[in-house]
C-alpha positions as CSV (number, residue, x, y, z in Angstrom):
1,X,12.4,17.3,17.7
2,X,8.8,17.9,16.9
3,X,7.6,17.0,13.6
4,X,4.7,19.0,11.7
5,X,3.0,16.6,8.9
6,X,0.5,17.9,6.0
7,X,-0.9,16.4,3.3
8,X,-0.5,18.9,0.4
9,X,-2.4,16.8,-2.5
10,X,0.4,15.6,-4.5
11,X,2.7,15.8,-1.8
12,X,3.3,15.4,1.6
13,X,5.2,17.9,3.9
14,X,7.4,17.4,6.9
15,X,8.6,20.4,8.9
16,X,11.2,19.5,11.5
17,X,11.1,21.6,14.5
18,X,14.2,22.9,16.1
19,X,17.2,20.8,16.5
20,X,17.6,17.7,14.1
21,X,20.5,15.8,15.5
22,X,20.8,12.4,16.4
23,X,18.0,12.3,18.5
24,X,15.9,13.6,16.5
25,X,16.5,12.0,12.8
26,X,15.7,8.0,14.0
27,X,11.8,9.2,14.3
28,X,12.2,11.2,11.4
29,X,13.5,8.3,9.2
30,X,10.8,6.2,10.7
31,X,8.1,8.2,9.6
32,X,9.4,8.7,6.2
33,X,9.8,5.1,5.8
34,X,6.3,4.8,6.7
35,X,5.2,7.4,4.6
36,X,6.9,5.4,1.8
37,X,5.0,2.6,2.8
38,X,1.8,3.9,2.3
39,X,2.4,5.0,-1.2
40,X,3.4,8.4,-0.4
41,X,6.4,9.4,-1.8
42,X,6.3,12.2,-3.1
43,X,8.1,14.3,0.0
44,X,8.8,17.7,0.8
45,X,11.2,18.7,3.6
46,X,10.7,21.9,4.7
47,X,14.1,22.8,7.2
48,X,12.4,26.7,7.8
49,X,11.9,25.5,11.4
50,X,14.9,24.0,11.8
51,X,17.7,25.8,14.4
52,X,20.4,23.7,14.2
53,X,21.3,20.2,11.9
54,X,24.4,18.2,12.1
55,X,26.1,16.5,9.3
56,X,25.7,13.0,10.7
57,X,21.9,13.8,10.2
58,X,21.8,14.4,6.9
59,X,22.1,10.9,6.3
60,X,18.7,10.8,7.3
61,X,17.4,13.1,4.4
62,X,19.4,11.4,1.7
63,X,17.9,8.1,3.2
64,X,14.5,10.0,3.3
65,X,15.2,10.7,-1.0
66,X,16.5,6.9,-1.7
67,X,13.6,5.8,0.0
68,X,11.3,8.0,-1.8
69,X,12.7,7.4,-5.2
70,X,13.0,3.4,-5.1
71,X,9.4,3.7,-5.2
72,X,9.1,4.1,-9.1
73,X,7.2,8.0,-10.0
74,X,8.6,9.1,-5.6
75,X,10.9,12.0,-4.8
76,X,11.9,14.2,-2.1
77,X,13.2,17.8,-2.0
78,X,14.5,20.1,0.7
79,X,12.3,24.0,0.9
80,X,13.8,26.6,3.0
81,X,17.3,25.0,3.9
82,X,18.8,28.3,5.2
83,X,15.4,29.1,7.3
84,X,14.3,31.7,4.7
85,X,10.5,31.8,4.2
């Protein structure tokens, strides 16, 4: 999985490239949790880009929103889930 990263201001945006499986969601969760640990948490994940997601990685997104929101003012929200633009 390739991962696009911008800074959008008041939030950052990840946009996972093709398939997000089990490979793919460890670095994911890794760079969300570093993201966190910067003081950047408020996330968007943007899933337009995004061919094919398995259940198990899910857990990675809902890890991604925990993370996010422990963090006092943090979130984390999901844009194009179905691929629509």
């Amino acid at each position: 999985m390739n991962l696009e990263e911008a800074d959008q201001g008041l939030h950052i945006v990840l946009s996972p490239l093709g398939k997000f499986n089990m490979v793919a969601a460890p670095p994911f969760k890794t760079r969300v949790d570093e993201l966190v640990s910067e003081g950047k948490t408020r996330l968007v994940v943007d899933l337009a880009a995004v061919d094919f997601i398995d259940s198990s990685r899910l857990g990675a997104l809902i890890g991604g929103l925990k993370a996010a929101r422990q963090q006092g003012d943090g979130d984390a929200g999901l844009r194009a889930p179905h691929g629509a633009p």
